[in-house]
MARLUMVO-799878 format. One record per residue (C-alpha): chain; x, y, z; residue number from 1. Coordinates in Angstrom, 3 decimals, m for minus. Each point is the difference from the previous one (the first is absolute). Last residue first. Layout:
PT A X Y Z NUM .
...
***
This chain:
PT A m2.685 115.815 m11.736 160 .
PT A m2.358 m3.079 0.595 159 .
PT A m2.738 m0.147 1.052 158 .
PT A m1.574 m1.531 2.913 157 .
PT A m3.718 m0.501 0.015 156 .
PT A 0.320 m3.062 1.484 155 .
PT A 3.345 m1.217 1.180 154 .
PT A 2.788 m0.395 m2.698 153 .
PT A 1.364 m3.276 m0.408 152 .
PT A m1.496 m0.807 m3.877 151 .
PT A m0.119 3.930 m0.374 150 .
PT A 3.326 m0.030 m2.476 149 .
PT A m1.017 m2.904 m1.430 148 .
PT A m3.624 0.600 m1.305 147 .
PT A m2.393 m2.643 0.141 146 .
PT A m1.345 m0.244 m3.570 145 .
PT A m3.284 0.850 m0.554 144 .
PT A m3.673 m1.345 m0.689 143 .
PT A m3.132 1.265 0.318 142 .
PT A m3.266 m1.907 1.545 141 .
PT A m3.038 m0.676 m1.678 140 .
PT A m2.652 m1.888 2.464 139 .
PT A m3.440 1.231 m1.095 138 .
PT A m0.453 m1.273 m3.313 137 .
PT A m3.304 0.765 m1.075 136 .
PT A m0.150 1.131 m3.501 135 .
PT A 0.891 3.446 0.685 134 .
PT A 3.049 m1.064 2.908 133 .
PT A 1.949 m0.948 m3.201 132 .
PT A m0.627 2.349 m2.570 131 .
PT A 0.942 2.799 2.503 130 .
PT A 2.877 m1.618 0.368 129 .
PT A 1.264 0.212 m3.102 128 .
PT A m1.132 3.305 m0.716 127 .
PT A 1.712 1.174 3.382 126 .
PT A 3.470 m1.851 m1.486 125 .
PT A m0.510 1.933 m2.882 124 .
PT A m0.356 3.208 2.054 123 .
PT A 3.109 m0.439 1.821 122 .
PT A 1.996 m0.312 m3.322 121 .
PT A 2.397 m2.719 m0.532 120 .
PT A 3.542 0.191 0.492 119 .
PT A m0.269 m1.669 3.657 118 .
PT A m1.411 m3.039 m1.652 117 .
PT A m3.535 m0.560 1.588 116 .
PT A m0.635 m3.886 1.544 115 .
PT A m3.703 0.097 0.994 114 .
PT A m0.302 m3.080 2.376 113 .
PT A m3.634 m1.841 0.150 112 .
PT A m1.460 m1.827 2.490 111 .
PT A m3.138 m2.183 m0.903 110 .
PT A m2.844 1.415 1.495 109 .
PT A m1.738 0.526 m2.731 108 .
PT A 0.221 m3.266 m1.212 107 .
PT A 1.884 m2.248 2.389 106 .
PT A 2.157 m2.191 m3.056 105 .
PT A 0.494 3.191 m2.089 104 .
PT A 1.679 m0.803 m3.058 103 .
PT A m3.478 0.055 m2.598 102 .
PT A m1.516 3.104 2.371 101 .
PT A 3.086 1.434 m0.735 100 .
PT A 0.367 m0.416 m3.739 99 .
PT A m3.363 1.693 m0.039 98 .
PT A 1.210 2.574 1.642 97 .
PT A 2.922 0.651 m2.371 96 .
PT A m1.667 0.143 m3.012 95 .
PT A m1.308 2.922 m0.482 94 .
PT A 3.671 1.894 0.721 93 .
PT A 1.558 m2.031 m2.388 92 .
PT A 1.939 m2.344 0.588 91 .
PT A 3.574 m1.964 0.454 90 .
PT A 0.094 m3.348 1.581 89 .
PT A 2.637 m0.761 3.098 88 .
PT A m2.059 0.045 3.079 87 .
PT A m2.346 2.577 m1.543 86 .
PT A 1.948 2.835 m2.001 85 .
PT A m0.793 3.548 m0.621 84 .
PT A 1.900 2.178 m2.482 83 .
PT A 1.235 3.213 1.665 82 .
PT A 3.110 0.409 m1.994 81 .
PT A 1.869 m0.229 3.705 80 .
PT A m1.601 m3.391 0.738 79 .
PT A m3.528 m0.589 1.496 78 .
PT A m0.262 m2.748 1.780 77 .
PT A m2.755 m2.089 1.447 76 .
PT A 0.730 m2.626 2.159 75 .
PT A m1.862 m3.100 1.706 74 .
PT A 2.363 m1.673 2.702 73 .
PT A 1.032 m3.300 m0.088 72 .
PT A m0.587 m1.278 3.136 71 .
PT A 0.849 m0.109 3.469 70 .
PT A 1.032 3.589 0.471 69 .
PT A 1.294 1.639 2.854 68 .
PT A 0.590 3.790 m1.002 67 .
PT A 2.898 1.942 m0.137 66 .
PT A 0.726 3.150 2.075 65 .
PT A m0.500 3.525 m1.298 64 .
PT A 3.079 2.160 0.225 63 .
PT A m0.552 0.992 m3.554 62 .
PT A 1.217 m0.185 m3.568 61 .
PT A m1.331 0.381 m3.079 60 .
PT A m0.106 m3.086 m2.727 59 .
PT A 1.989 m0.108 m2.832 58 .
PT A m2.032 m2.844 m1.912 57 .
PT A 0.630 m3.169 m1.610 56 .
PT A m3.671 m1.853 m0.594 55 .
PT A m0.476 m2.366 2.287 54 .
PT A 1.756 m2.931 1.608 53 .
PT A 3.815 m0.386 m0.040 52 .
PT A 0.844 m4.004 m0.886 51 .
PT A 2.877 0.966 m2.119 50 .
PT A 1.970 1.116 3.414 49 .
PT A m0.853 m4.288 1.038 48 .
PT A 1.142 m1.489 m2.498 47 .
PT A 3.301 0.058 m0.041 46 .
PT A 0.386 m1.170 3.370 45 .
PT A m3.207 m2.483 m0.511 44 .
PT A 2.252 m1.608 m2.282 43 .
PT A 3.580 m0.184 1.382 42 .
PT A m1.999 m1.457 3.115 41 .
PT A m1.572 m2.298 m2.469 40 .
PT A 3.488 m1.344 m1.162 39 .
PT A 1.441 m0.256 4.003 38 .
PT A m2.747 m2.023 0.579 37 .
PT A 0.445 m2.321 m2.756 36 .
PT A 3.437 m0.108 0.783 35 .
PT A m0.598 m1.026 3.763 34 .
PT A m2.889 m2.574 m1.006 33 .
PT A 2.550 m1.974 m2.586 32 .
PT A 2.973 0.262 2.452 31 .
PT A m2.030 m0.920 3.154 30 .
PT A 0.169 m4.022 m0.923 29 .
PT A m2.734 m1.489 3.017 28 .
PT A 2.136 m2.908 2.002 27 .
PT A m1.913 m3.209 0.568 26 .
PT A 2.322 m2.022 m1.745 25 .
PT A m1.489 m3.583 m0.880 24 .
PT A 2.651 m2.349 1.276 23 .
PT A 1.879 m2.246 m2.437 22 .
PT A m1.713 m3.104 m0.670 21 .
PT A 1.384 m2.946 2.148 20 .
PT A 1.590 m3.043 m1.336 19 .
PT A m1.095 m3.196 1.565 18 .
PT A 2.448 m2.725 1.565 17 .
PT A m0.470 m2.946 m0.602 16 .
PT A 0.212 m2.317 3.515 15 .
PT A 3.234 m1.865 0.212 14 .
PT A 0.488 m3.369 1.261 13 .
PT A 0.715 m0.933 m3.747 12 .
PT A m2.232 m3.584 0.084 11 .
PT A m2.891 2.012 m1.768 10 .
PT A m2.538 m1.927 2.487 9 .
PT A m0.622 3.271 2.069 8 .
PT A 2.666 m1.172 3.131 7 .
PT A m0.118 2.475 2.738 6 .
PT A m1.914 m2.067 2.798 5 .
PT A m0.732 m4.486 m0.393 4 .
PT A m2.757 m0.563 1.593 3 .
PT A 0.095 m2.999 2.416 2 .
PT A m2.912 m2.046 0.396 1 .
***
């Protein structure tokens, strides 16, 4: 009743031996995700001064502070030849409301910024605006540029 321990019936003695695959490696390879980082940083770096919104305009300058905004914000400019744009679109003076009621997510009560080049007459502006608050817009703000030299001036300093 004896049982006989190590032999497999090959008559070697030896077990066989198996070969084991090489080990999976669990390492992640950075080089490919560092360069194609380093390629859309490139990108968005010379991107972003192309991505300027609105119409350019030389804007006047004020000690105003900046506003919080969480959207997009809906512009009209007029630039210093006094043509009127709407976000980016050029028109005519009948048209612009109705562009604004189309652009206008809240209606009438949609905010909207009147950007006025600083060449531009004060009375164009007016017309401008006056258009505006006519058909029912009551939240038309002017914009400016804050201007440097009052940025740390207290207010209703001037300067000399």
């Amino acid at each position: 009743m004896g049982m006989s321990v190590g032999g497999s019936g090959s008559g070697s003695g030896r077990r066989g031996r198996r070969r084991s695959a090489p080990a999976a490696i669990s390492d992640i390879n950075m080089t490919p995700f560092i360069d194609v980082m380093l390629v859309l940083l490139i990108v968005f770096m010379v991107a972003a001064p192309m991505m300027v919104v609105g119409v350019p305009l030389d804007l006047p300058q004020t000690a105003a502070k900046p506003l919080n905004m969480e959207q997009k914000p809906l512009t009209v400019s007029v630039d210093a030849g006094g043509r009127v744009f709407v976000l980016e679109t050029e028109l005519a003076d009948a048209d612009i409301v109705t562009k604004l009621r189309e652009v206008a997510p809240a209606g009438e009560e949609e905010r909207i910024y009147v950007r006025g080049a600083k060449a531009v007459n004060y009375g164009r502006v007016a017309e401008v605006m006056a258009l505006i608050t006519a058909a029912g817009f009551k939240k038309v703000a002017l914009v400016t540029e804050p201007d440097p030299k009052l940025a740390g001036a207290p207010a209703g300093a001037r300067p000399n």
